[in-house]
Every structure is written in C-alpha cells, then in structure tokens.
C-alpha positions as CSV (number, residue, x, y, z in Angstrom):
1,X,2.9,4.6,-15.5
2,X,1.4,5.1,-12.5
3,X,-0.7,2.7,-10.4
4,X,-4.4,2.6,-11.8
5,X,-6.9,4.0,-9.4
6,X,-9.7,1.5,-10.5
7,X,-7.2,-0.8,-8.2
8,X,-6.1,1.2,-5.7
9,X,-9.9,1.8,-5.0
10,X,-10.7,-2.3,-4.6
11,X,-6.8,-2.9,-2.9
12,X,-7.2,-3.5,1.1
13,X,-4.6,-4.3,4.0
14,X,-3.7,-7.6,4.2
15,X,-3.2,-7.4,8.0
16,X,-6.8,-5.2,8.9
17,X,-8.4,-5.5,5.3
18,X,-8.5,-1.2,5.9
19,X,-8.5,1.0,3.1
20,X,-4.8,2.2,1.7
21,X,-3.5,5.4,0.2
22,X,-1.1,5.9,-2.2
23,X,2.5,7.6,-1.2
24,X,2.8,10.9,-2.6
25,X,5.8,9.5,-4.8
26,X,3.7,7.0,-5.7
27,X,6.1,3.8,-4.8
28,X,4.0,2.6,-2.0
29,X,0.7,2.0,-0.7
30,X,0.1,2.9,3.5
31,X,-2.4,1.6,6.0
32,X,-3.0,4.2,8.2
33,X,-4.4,1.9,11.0
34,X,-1.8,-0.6,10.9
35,X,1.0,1.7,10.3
36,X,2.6,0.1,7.5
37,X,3.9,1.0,4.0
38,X,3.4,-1.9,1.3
39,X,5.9,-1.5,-1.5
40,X,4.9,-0.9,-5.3
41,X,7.7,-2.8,-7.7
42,X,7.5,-2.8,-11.2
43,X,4.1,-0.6,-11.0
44,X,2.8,-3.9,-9.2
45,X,2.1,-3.4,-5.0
46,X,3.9,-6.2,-3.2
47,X,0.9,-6.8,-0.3
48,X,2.7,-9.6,1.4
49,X,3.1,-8.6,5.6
50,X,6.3,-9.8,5.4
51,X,7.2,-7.4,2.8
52,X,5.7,-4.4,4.3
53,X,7.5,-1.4,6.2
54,X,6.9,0.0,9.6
55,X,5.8,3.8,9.3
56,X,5.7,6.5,11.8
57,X,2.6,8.3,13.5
C-alpha cells in the first residue's frame, strides 16, 4: 500500500516546514530545499532530522 496522498499533501519538513515529494520508489519522502530524504518504514514516514539522509543536487 502506498503512502496516502491526502498525507503526503498536509506532510512538511521538519527542518524548513517546505513541501516534500515522494521518491519514485516510493520509500521516501525529499525536501528539495533542505536536501534531505526522510525515510517511509512500515508505509509510515519517519520525519525525525536525525533520521533523515543527505541527497545530492
């Protein structure tokens, strides 16, 4: 099941409170202005900073 888009549409940043997009294999959730990937486990998205993954570009 993936990610309900009713949530990913109310789902900001933690760090810049920007808008995210969803990965393409749909396992993560990216910040374009901060640069980082938030992980989804268990079809939940884990938005803790500490959790998240620097991206390139």
């Amino acid at each position: 099941m993936a990610l309900n888009k009713d949530l990913l549409n109310i789902l900001a940043c933690p760090k810049c409170k920007g808008d995210l997009t969803l990965t393409e294999a749909e396992d993560g959730l990216i910040c374009h202005a901060c640069k980082l990937r938030y992980p989804i486990r268990d079809e939940i998205p884990v938005m803790l900073i500490d959790e998240a993954e620097a991206i390139e570009g």
